[in-house]
PAPAGU-331404 format. One line per 3 residues: their letters; for each residue x negated, y negated, z negated of N, C-alpha, C, O, CB. Coordinates in Angstrom, 2 decimals, always signed. Glycine has a CB too. Layout:
<zazas>
a = X/Y/Z/X/Y/Z/X/Y/Z/X/Y/Z/X/Y/Z ~ ...
</zazas>
This chain:
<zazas>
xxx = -7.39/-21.32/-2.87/-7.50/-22.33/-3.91/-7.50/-21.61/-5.25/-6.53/-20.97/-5.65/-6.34/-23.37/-3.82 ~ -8.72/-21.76/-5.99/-9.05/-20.72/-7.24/-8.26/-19.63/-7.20/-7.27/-19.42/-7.90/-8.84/-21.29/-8.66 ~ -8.86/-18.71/-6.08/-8.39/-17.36/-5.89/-8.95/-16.26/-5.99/-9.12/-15.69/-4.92/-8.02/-17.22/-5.00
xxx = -9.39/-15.63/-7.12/-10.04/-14.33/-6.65/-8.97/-13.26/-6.30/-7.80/-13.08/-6.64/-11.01/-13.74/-7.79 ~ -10.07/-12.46/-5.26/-8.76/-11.61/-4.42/-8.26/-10.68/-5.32/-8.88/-10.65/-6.38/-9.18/-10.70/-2.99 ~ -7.37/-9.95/-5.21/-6.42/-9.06/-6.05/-7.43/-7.90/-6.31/-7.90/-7.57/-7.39/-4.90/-8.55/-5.21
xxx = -7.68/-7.33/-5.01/-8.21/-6.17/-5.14/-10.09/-6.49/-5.98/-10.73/-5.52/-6.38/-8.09/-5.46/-3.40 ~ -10.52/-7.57/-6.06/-11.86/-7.92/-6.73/-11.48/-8.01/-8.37/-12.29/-7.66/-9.22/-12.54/-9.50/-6.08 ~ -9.90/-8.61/-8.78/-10.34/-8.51/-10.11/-9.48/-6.90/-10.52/-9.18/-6.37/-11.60/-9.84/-10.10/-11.10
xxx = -9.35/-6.64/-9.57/-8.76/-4.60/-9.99/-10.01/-3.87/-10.11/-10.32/-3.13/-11.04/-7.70/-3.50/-8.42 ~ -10.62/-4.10/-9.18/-12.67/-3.64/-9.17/-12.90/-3.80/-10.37/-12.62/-3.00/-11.27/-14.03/-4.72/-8.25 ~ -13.52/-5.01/-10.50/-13.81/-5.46/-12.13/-13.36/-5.50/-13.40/-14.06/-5.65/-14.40/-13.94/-6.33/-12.25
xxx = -12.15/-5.36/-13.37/-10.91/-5.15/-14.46/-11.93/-4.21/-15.65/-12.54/-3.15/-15.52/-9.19/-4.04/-13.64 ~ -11.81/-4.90/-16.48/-12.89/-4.81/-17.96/-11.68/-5.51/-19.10/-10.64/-6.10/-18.80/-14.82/-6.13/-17.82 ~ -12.25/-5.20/-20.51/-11.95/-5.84/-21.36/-12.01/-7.54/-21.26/-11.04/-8.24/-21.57/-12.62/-5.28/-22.22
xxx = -12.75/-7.86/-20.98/-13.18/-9.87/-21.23/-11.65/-10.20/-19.69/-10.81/-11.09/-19.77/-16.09/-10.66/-20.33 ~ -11.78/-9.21/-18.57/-11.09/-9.84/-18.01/-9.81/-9.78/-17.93/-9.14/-10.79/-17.72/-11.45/-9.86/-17.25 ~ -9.33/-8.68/-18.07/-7.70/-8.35/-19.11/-7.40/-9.47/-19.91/-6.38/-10.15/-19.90/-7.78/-6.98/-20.40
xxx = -8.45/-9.57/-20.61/-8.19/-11.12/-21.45/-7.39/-11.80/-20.86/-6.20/-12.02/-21.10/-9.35/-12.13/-21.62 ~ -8.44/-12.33/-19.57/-8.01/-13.63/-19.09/-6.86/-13.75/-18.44/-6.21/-14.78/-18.25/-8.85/-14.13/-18.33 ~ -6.52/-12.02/-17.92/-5.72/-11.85/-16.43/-4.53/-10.78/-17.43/-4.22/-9.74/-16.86/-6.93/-10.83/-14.66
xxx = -3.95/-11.00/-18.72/-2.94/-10.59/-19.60/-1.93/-11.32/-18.32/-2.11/-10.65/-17.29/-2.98/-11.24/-21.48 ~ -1.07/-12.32/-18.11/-0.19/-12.37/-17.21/+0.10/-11.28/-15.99/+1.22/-11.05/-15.55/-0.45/-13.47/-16.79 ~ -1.04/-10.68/-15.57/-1.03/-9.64/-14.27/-0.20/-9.14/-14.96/+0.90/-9.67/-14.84/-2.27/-8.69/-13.67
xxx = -0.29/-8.09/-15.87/+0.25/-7.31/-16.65/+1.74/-7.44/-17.17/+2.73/-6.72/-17.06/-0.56/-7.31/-17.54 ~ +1.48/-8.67/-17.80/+2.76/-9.26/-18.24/+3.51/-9.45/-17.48/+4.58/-8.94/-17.84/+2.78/-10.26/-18.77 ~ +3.59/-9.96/-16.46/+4.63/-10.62/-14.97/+4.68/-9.11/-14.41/+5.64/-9.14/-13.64/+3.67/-12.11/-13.50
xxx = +4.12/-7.75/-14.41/+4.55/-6.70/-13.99/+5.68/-5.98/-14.78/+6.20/-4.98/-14.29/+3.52/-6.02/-13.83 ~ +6.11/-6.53/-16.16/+7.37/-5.79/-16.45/+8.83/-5.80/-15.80/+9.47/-6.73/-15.30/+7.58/-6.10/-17.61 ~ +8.99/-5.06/-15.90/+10.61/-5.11/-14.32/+11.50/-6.18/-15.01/+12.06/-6.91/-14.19/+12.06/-3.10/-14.03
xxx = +11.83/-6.52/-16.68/+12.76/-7.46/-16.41/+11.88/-8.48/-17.45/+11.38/-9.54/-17.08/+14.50/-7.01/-16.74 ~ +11.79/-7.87/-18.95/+11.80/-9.00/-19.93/+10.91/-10.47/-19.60/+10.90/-11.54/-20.21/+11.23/-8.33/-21.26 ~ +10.38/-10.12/-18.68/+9.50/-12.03/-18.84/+10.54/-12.61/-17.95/+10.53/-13.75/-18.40/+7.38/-12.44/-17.96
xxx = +11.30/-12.63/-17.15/+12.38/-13.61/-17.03/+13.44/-13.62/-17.76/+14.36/-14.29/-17.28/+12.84/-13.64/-15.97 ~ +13.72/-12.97/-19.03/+14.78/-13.13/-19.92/+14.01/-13.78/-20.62/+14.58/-14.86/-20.82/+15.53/-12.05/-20.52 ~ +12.57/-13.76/-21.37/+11.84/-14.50/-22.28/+11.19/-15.40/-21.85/+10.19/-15.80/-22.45/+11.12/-13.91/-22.92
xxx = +11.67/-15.96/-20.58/+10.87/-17.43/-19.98/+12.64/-18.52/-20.10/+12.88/-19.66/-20.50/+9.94/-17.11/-17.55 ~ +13.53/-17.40/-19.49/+14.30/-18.28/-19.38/+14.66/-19.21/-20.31/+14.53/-18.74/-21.44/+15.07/-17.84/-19.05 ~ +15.16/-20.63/-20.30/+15.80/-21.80/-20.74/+14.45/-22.44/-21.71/+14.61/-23.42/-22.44/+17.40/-21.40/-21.62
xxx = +13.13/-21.73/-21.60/+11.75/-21.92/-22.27/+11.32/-22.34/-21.13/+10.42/-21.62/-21.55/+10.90/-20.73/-22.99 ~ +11.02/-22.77/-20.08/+10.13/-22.92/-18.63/+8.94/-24.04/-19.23/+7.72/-24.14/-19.13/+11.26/-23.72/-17.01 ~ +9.83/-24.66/-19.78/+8.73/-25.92/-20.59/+7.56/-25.29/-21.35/+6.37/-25.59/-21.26/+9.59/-26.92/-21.92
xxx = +8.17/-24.31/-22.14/+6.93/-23.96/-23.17/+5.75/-23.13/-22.67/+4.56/-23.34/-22.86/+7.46/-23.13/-24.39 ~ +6.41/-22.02/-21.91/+6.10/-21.50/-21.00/+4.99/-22.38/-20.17/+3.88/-22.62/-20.64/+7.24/-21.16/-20.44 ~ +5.33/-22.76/-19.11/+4.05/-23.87/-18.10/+3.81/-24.56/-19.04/+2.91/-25.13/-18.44/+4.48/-24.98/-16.65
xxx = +3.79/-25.26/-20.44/+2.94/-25.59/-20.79/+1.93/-24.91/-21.25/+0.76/-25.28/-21.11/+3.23/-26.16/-21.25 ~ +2.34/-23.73/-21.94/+0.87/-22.87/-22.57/+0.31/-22.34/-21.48/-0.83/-21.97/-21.74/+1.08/-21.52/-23.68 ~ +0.68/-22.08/-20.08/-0.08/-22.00/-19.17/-1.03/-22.79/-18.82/-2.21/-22.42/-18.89/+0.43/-21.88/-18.44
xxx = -0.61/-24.30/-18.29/-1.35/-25.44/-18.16/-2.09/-25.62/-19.00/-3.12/-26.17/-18.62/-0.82/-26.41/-18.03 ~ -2.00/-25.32/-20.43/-2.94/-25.76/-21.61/-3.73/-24.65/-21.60/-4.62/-24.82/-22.44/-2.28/-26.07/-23.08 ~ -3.83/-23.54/-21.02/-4.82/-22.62/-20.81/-5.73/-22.78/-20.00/-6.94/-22.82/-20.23/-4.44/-21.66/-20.55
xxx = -5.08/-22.87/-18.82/-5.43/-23.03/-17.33/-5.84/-23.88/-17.01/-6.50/-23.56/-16.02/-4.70/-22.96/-16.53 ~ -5.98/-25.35/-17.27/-6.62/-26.94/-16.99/-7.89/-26.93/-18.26/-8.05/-26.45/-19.38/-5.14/-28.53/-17.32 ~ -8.92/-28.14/-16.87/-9.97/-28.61/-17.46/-9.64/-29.44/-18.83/-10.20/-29.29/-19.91/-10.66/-29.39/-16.45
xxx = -8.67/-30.29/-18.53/-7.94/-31.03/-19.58/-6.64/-30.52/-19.80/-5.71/-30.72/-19.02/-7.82/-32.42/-19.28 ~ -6.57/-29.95/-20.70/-5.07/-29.31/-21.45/-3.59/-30.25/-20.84/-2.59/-29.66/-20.42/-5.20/-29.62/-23.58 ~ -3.69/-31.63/-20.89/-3.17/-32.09/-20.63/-2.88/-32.91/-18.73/-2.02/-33.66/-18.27/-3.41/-32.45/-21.68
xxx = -3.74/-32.44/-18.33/-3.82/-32.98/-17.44/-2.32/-33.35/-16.38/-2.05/-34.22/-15.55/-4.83/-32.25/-17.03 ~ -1.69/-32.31/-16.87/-0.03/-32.46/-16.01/+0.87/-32.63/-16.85/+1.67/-31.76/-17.19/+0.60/-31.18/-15.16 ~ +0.82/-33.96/-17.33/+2.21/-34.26/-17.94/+3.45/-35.55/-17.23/+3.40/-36.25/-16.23/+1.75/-34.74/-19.51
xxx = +4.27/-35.42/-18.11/+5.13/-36.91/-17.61/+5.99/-35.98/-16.15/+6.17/-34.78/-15.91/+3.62/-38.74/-16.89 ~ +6.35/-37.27/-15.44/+6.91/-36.63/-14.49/+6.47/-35.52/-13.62/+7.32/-34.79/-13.11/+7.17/-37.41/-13.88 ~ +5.23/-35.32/-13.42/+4.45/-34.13/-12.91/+4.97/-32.86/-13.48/+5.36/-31.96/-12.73/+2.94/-34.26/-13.26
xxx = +5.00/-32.73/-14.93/+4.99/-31.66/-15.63/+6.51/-31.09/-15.66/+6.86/-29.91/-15.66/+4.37/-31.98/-16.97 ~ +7.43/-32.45/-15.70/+8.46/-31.98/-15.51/+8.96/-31.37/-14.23/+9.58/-30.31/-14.29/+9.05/-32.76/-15.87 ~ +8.70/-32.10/-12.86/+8.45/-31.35/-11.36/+8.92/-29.38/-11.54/+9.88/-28.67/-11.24/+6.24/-31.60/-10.90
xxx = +7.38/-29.16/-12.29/+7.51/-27.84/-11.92/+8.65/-27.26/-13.44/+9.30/-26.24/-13.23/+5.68/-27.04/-11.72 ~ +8.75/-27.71/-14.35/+10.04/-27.26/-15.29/+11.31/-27.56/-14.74/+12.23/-26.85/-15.17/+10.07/-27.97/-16.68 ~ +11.64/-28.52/-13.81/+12.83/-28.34/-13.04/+12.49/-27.27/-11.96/+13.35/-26.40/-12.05/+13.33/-29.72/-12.41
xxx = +11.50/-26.94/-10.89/+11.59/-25.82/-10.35/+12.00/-24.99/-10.80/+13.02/-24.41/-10.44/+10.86/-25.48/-10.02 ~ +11.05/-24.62/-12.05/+10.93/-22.88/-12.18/+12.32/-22.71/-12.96/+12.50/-21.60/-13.46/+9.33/-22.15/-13.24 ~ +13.28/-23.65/-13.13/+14.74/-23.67/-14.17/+16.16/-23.09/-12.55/+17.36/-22.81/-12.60/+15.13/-26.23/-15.14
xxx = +15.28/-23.15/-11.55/+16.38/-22.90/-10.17/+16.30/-21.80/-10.34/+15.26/-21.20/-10.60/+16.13/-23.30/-8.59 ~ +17.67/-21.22/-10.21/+18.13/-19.62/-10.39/+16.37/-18.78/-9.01/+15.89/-19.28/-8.00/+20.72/-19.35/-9.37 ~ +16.12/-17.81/-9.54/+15.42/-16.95/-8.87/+14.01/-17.31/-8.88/+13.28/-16.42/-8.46/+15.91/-16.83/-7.64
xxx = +13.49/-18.32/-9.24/+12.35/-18.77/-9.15/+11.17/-17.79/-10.08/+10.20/-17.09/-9.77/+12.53/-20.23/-9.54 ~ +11.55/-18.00/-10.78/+10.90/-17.05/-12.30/+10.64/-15.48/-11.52/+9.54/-14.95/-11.39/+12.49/-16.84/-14.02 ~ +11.60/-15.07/-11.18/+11.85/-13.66/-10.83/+10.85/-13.24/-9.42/+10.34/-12.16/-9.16/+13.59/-13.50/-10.53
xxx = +10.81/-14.84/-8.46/+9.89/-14.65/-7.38/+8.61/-14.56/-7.67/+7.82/-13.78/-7.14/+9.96/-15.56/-6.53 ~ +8.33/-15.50/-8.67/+6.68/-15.36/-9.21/+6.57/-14.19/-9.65/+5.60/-13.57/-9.22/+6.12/-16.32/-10.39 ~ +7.50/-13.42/-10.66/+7.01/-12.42/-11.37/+6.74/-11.22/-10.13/+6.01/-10.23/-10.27/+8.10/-12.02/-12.63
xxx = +7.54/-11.58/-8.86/+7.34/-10.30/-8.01/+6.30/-10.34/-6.91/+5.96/-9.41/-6.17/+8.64/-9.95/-7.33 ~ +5.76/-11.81/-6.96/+4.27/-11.63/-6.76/+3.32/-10.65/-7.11/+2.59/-9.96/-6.39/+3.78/-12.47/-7.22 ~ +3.51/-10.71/-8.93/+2.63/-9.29/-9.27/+2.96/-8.38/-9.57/+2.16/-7.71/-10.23/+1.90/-9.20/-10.05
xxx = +4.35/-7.78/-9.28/+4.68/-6.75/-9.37/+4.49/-5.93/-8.46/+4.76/-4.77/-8.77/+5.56/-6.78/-9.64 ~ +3.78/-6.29/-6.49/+3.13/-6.07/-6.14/+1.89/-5.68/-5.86/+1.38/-5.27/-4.81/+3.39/-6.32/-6.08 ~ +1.38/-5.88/-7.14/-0.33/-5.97/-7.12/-0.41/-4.76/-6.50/-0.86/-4.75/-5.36/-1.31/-6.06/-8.65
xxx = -0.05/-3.69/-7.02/-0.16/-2.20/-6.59/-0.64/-2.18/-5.13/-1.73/-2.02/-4.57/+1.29/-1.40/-6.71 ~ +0.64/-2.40/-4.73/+0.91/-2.28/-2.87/-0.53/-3.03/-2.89/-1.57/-2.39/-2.71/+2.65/-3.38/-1.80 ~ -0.50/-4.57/-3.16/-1.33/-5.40/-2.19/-2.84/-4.61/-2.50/-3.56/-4.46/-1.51/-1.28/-7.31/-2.58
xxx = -3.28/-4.18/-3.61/-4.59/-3.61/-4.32/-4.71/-2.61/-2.82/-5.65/-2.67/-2.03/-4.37/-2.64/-6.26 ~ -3.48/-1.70/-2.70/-3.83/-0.62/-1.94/-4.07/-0.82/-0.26/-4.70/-0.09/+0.50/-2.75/+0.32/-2.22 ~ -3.24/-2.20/+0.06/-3.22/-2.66/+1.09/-5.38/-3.35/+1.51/-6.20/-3.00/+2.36/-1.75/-3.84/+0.87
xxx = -5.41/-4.09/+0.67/-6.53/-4.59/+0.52/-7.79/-3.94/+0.45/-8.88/-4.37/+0.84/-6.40/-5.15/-0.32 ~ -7.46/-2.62/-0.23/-8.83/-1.61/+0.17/-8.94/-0.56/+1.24/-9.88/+0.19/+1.50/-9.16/-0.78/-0.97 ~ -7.50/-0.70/+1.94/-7.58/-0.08/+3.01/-8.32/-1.10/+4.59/-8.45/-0.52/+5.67/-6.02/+0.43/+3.08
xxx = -8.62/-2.23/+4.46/-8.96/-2.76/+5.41/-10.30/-3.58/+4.96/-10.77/-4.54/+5.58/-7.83/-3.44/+5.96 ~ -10.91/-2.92/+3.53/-11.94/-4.29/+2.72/-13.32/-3.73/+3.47/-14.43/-3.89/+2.97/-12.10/-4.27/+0.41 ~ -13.17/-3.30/+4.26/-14.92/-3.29/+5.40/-14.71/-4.61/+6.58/-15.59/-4.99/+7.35/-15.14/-1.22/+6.75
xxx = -13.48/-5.10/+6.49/-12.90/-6.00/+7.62/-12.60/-7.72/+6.81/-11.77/-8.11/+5.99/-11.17/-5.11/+8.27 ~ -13.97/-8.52/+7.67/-14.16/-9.64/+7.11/-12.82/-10.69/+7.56/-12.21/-10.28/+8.54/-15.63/-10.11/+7.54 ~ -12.47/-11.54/+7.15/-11.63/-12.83/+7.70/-12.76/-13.47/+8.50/-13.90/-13.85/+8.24/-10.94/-13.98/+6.43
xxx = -11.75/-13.40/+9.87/-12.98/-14.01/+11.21/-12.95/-15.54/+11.63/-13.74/-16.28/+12.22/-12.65/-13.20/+12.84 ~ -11.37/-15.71/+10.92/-11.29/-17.37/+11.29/-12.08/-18.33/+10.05/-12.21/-17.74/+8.97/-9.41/-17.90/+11.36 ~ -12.67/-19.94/+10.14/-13.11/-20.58/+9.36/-12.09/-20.73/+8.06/-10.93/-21.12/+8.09/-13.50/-21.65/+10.04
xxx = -12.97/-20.25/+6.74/-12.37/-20.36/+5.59/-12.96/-21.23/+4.59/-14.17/-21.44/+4.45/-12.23/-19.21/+5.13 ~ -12.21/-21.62/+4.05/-12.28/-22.80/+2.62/-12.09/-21.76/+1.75/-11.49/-20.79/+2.22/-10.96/-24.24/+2.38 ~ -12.56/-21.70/+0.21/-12.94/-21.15/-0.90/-13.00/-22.42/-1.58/-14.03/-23.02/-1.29/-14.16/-20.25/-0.87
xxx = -12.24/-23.06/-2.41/-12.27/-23.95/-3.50/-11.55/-23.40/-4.79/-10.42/-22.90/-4.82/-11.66/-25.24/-3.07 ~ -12.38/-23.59/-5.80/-12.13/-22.96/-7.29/-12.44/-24.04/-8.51/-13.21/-24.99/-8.66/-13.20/-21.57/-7.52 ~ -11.96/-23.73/-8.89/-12.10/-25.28/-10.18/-13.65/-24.21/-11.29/-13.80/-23.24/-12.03/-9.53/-25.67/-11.81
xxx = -14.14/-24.92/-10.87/-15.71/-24.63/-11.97/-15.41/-24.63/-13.17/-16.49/-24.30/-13.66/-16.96/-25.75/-11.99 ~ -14.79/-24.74/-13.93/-14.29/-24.71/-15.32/-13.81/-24.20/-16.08/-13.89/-24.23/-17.30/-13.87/-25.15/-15.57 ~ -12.87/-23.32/-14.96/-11.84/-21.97/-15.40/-12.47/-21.27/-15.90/-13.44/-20.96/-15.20/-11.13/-21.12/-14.46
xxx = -12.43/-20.57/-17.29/-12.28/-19.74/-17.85/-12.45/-17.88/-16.99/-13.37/-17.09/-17.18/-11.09/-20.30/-18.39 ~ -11.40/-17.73/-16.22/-10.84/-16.63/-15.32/-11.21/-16.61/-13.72/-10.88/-15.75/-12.90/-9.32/-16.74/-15.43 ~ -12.14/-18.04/-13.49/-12.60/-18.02/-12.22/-13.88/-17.89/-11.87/-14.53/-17.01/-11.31/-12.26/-18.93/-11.72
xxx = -14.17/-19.23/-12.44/-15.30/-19.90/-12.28/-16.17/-19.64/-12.64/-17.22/-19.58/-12.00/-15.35/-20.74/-12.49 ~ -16.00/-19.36/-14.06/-16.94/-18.88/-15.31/-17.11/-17.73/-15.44/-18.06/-17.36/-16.13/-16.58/-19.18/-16.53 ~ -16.06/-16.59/-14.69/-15.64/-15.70/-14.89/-16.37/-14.82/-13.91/-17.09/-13.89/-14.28/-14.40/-15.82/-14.95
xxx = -16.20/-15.08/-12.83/-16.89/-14.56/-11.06/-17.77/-15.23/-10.73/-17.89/-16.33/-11.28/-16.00/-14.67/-9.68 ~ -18.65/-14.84/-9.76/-19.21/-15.41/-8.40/-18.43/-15.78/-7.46/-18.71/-15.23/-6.39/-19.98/-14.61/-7.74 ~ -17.60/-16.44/-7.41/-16.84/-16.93/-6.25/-17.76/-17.16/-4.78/-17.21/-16.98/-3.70/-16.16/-18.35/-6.76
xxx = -18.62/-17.42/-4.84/-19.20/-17.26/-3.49/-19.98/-16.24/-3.09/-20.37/-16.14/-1.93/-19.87/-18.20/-3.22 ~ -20.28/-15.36/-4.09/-20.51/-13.86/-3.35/-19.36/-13.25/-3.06/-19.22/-12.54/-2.06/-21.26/-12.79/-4.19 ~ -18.13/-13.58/-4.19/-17.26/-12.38/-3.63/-16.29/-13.13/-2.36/-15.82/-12.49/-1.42/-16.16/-11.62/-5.05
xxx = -16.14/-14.50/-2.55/-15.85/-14.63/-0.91/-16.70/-14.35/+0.65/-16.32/-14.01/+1.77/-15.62/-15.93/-0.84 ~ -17.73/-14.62/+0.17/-19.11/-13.51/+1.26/-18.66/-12.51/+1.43/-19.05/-12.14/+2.53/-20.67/-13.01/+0.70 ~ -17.98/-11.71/+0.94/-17.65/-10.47/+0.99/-16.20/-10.38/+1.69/-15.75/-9.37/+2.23/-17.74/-9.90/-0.40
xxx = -15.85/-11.09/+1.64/-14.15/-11.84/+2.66/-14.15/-11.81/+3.85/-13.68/-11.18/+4.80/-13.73/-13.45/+2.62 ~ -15.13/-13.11/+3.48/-14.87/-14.00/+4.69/-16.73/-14.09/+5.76/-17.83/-13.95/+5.21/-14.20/-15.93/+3.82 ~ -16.52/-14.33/+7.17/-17.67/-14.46/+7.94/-17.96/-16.03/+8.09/-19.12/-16.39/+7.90/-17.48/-13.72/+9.32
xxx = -17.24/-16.73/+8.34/-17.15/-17.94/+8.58/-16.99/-19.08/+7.43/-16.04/-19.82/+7.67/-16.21/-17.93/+9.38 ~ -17.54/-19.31/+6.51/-17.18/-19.36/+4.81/-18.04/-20.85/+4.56/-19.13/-21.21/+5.00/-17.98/-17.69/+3.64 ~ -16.93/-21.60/+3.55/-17.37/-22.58/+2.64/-17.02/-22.66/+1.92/-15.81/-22.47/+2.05/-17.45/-23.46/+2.74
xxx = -17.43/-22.98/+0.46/-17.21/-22.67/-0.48/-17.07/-24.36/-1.52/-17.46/-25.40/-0.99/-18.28/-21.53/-0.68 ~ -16.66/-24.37/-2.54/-16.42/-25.46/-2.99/-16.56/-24.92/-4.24/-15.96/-23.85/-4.21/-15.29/-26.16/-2.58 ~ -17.09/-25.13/-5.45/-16.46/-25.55/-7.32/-15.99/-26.38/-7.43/-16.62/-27.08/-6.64/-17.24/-25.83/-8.51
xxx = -15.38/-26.88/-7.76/-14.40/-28.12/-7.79/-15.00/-28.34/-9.78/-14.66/-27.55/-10.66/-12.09/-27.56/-7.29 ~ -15.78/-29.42/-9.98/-16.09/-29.84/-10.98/-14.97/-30.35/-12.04/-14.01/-30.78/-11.41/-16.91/-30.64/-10.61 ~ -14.80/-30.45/-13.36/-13.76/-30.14/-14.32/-12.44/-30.06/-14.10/-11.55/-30.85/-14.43/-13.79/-30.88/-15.17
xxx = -12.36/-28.60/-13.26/-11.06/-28.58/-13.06/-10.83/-27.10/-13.19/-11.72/-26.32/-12.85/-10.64/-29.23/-11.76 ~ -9.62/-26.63/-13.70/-9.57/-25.38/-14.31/-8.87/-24.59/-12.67/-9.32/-24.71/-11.53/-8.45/-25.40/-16.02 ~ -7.64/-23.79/-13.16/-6.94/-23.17/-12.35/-6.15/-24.14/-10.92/-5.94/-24.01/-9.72/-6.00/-22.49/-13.35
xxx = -6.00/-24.79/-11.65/-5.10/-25.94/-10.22/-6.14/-27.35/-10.12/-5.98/-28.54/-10.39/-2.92/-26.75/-10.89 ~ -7.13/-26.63/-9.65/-7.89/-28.25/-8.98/-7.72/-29.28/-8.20/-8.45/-30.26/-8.05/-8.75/-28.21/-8.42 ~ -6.38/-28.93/-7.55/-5.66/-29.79/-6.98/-4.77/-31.02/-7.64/-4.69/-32.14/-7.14/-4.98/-29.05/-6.37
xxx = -4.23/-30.67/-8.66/-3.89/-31.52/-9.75/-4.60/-32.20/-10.75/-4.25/-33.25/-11.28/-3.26/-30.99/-10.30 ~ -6.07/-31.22/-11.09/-7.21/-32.36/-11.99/-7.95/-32.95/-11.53/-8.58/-33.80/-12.16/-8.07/-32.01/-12.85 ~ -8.20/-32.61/-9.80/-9.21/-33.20/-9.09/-8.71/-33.78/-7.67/-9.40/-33.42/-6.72/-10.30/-32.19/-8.94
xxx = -7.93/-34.40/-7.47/-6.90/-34.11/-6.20/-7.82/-35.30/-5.27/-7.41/-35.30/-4.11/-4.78/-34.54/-6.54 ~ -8.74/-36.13/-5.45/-9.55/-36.78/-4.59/-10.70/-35.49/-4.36/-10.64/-34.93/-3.26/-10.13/-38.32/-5.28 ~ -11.33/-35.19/-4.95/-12.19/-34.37/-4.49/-11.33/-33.09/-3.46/-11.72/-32.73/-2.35/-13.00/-33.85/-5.85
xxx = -10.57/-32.75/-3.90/-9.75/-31.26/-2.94/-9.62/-31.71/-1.68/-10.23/-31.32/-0.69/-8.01/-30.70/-3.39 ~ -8.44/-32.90/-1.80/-8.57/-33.54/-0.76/-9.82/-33.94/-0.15/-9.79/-33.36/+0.93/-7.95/-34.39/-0.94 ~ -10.66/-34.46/-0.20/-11.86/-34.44/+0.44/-12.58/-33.08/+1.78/-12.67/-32.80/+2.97/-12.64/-34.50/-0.87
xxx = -12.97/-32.59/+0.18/-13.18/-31.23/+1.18/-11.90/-30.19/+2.18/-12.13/-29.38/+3.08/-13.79/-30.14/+0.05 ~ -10.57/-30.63/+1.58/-10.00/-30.09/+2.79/-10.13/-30.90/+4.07/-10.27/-30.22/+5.09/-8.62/-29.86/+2.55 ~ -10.11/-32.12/+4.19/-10.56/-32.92/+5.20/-11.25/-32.93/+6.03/-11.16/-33.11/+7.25/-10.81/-33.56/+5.00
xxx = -12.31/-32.65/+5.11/-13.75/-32.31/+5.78/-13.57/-31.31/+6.46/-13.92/-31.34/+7.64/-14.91/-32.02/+4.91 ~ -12.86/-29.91/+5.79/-13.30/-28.68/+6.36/-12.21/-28.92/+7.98/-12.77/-28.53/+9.00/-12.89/-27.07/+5.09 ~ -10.77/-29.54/+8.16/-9.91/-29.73/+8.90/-10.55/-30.81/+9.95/-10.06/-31.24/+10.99/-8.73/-30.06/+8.13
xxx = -11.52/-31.03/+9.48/-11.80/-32.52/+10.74/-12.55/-31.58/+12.23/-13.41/-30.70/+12.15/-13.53/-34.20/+9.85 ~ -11.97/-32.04/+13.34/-12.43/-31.87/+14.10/-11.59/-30.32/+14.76/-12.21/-29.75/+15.67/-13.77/-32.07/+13.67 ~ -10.32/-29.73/+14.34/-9.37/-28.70/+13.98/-8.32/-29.28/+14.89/-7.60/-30.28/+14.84/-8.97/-28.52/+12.34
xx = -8.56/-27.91/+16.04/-7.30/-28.50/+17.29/-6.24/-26.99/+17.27/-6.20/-26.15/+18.16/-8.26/-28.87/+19.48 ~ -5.40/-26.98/+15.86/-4.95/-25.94/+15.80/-3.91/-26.37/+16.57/-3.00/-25.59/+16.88/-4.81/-25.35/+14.61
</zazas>
């Protein structure tokens, strides 16, 4: 779900996309972004969301608050940030096996709008390059979480792709 793989934007890693992908970077310092997120989570996911969405606003009200009470639970902050403090490993993990496609049926949905995705990549060449078994989706005005600006359409196509799925 609006994913380009780790090791595709380390490939491409340029000026325009540093831009976009400054958090990689940022969420890799060992401590200060959870001392400078903390008791901020609000301001924080919001200038995210207001980056990251088709509509700036698209997650507010009780929604918005949802994930500002998450990310306020002791450790939360610190788990995301060690998502990419991994990149390394996973970059190295990922080009050690990138001649080796994903063999089971895959979904590829990306919000067409993003800035850092959509606009940014070929999402369906570089999932061609993934995956053997592949469908692909843009998810029309929806930025980073198309699940939240577009959640009839996501839903849809996950449906679709799950119908007929005797896991």
């Amino acid at each position: 779900m609006d994913n380009v793989p780790t090791r595709i934007v380390a490939r491409e890693f340029s000026p325009p996309v540093a831009k976009s992908y400054w958090f990689f970077i940022f969420n890799q310092v060992p401590d200060p972004p959870e001392a400078l997120i903390a008791g901020r989570e609000n301001l924080w996911l919001r200038h995210l969301f207001s980056d990251w969405c088709y509509n700036p606003l698209a997650i507010g009200g009780e929604a918005f608050q949802t994930y500002v009470d998450a990310y306020r639970r002791p450790g939360t902050v610190l788990g995301a940030m060690a998502d990419y403090r991994a990149i390394a490993e996973n970059v190295d993990q990922d080009n050690a096996d990138a001649d080796v496609k994903i063999a089971c049926p895959t979904l590829s949905l990306w919000g067409a709008d993003f800035h850092a995705v959509g606009k940014m990549f070929d999402m369906a060449a570089i999932w061609t390059e993934m995956a053997s078994d592949l469908r692909t989706y843009p998810v029309p005005q929806a930025g980073h979480l198309p699940q939240e600006e577009q959640p009839e359409l996501v839903n849809a196509q996950l449906l679709d792709f799950l119908q007929g799925w005797n896991g």
